[in-house]
VEXDRENRO-682989 format. One record per residue: residue in three letters; x, y, z of N, C-alpha, C, CB in turn. Coordinates in Angstrom, 1 decimal, decimal comma, padded with zeros to 4 digits, m for minus. Glycine has a CB too. Example, Ala and Ser with C-alpha at 12.3 -4.5 7.8 and 13.67 -1.06 7.14 Angstrom:
BEGIN
{r ALA {013,2 m005,7 007,8} {012,3 m004,5 007,8} {013,2 m003,3 007,8} {011,3 m004,5 009,0}},
{r SER {012,8 m002,2 007,1} {013,7 m001,1 007,1} {012,9 000,0 007,9} {014,1 m000,6 005,7}},
% end
This chain:
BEGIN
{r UNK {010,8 m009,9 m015,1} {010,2 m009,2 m014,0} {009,4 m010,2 m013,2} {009,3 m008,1 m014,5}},
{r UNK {008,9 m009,7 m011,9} {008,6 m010,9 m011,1} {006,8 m010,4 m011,5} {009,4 m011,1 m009,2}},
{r UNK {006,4 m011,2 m011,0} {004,8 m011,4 m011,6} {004,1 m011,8 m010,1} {004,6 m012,9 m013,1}},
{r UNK {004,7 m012,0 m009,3} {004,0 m012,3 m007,6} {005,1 m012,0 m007,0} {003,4 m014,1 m007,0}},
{r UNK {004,8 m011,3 m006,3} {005,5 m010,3 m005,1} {004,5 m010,2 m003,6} {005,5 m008,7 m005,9}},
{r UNK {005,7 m010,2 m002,3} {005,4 m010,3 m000,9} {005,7 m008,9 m000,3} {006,3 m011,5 m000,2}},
{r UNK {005,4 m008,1 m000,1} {006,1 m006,6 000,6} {005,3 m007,0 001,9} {005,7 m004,6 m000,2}},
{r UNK {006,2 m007,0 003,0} {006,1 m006,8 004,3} {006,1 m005,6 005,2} {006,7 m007,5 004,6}},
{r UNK {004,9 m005,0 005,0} {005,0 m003,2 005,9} {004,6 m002,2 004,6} {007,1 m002,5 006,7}},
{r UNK {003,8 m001,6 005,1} {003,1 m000,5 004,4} {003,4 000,7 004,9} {001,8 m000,6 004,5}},
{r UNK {004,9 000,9 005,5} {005,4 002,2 006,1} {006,0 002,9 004,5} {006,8 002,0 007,6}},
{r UNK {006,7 004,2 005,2} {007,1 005,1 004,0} {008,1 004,1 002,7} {008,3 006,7 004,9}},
{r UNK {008,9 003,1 003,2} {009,3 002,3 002,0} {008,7 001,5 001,6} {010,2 001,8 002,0}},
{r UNK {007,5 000,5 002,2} {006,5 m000,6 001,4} {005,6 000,3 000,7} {005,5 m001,8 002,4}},
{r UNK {005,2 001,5 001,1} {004,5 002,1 000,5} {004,9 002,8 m001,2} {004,1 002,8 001,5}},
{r UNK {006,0 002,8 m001,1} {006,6 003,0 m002,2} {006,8 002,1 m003,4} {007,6 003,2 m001,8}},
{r UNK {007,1 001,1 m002,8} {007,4 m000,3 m003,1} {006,0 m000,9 m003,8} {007,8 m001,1 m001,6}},
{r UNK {005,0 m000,9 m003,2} {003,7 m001,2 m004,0} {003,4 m000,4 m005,0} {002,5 m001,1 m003,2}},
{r UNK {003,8 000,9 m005,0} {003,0 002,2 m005,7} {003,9 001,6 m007,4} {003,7 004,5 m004,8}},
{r UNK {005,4 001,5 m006,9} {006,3 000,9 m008,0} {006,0 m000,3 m009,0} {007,4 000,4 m007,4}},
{r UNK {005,3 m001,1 m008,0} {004,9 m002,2 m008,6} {004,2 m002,5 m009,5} {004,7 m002,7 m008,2}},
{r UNK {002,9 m001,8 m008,8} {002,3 m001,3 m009,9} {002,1 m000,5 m010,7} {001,7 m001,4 m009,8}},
{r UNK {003,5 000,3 m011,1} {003,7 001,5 m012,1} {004,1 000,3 m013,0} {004,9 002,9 m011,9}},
{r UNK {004,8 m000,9 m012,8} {005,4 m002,0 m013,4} {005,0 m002,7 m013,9} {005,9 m002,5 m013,1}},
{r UNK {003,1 m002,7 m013,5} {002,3 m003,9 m014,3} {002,4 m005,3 m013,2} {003,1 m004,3 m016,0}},
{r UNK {002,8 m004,9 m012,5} {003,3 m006,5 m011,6} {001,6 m006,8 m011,3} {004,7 m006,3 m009,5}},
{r UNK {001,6 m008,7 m012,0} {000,7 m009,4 m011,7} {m000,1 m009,1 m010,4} {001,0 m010,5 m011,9}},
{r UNK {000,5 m009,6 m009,3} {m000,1 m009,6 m008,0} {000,7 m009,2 m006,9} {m000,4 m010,9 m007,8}},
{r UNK {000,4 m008,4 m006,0} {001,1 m008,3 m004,8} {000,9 m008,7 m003,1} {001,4 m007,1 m004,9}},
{r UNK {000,7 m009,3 m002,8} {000,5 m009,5 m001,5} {001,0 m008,6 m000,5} {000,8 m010,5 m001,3}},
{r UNK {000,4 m008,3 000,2} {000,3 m006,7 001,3} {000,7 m007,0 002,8} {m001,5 m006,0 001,5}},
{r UNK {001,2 m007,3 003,1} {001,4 m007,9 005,1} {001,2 m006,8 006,0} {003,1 m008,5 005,7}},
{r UNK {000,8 m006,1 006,7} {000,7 m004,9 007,6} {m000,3 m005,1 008,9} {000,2 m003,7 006,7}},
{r UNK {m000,3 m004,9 010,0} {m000,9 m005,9 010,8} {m001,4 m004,0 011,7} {000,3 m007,5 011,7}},
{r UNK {m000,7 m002,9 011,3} {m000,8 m001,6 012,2} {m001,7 m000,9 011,8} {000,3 m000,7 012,2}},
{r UNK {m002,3 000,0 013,2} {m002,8 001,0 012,7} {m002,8 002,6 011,5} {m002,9 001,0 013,7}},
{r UNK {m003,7 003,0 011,2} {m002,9 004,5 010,5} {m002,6 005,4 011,8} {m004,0 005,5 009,2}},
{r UNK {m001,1 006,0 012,5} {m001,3 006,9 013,2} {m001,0 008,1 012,5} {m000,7 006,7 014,5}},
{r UNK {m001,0 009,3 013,1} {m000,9 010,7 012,3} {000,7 010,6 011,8} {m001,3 012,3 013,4}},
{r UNK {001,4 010,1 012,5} {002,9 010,1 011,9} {003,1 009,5 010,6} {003,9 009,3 012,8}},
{r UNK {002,1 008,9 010,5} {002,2 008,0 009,0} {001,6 008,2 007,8} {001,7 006,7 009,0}},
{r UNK {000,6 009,5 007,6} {000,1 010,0 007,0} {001,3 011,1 006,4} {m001,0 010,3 007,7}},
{r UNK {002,0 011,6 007,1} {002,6 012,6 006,2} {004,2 011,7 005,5} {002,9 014,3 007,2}},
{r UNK {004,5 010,4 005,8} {005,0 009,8 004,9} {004,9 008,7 004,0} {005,6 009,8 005,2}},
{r UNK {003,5 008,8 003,5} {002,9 007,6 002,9} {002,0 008,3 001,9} {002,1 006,4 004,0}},
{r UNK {002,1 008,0 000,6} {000,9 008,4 m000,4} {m000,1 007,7 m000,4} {001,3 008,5 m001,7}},
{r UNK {000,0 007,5 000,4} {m001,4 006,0 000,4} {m002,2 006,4 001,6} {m000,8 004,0 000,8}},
{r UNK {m001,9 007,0 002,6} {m002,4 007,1 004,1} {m002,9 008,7 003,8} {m001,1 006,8 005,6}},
{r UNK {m004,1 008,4 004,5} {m004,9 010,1 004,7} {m005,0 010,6 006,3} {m006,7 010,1 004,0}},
{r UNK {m005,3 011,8 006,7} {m005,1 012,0 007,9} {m006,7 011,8 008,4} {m004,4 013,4 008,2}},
{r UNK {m007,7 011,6 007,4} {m008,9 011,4 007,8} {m008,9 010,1 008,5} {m009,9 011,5 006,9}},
{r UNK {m008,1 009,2 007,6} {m008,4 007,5 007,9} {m007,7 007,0 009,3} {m007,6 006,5 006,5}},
{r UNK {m006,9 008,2 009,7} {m006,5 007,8 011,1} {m007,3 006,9 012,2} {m006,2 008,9 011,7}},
{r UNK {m006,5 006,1 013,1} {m007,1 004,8 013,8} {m007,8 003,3 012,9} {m008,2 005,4 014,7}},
{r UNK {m007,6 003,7 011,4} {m008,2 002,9 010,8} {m007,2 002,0 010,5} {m008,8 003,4 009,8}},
{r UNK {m006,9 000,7 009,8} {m006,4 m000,6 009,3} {m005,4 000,1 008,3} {m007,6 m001,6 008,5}},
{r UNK {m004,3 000,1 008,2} {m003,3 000,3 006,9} {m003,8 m000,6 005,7} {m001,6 m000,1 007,3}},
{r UNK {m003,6 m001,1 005,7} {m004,2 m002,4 004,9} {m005,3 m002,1 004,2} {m004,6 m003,5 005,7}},
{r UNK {m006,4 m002,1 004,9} {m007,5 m001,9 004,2} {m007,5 m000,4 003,5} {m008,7 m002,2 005,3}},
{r UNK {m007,0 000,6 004,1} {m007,1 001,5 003,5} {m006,4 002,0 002,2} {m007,0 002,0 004,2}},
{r UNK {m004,9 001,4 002,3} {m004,2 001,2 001,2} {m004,4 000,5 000,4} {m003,3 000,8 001,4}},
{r UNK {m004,9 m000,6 000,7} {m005,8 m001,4 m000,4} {m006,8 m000,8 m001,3} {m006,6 m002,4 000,3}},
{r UNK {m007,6 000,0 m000,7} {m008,4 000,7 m001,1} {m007,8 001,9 m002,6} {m008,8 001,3 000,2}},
{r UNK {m007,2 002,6 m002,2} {m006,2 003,4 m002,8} {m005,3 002,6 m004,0} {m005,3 003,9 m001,5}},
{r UNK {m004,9 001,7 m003,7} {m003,7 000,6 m004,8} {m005,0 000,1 m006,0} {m002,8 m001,4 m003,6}},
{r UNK {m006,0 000,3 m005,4} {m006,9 m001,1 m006,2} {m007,6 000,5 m007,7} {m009,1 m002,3 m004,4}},
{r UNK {m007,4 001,5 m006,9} {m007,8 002,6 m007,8} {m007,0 003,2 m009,0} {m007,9 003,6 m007,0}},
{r UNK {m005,9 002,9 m008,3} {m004,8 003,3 m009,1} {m004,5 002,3 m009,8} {m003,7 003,8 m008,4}},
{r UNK {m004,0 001,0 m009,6} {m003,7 m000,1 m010,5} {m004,6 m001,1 m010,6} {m002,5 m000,6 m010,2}},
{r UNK {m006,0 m001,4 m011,4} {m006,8 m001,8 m011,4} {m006,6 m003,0 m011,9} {m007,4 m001,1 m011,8}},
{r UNK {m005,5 m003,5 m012,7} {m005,2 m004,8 m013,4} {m004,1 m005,1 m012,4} {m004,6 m004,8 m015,0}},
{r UNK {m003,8 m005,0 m011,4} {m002,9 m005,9 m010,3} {m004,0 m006,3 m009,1} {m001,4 m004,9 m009,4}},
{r UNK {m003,8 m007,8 m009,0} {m004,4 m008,6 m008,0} {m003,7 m008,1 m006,5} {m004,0 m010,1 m008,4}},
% end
């Protein structure tokens, strides 16, 4: 398994993609997402809330990943 991992986009498939990873134990993942949360992205992301709208994807997802998988960097 890979142990450092790059996902580029925190839309409905990176968001998946992280959630997996760390169902997998994966060491570390690095996050790239440069967008805002808009309301369109909240109802396809388990990570995005409709409160956090206009906020950072990133930071907020971050937020969320770091709760759930506490032993991935």
């Amino acid at each position: 398994m890979f142990r450092h991992v790059l996902v580029a986009g925190l839309g409905t498939l990176g968001s998946e993609v992280v959630k997996n990873l760390g169902l997998l134990g994966c060491e570390s993942v690095f996050v790239a997402d440069a967008d805002m949360i808009e309301e369109k992205n909240v109802s396809r992301s388990l990570l995005l809330r409709e409160a956090t709208i206009g906020q950072s994807k990133i930071l907020h997802a971050l937020d969320q990943l770091r709760t759930w998988f506490p032993q991935t960097q």
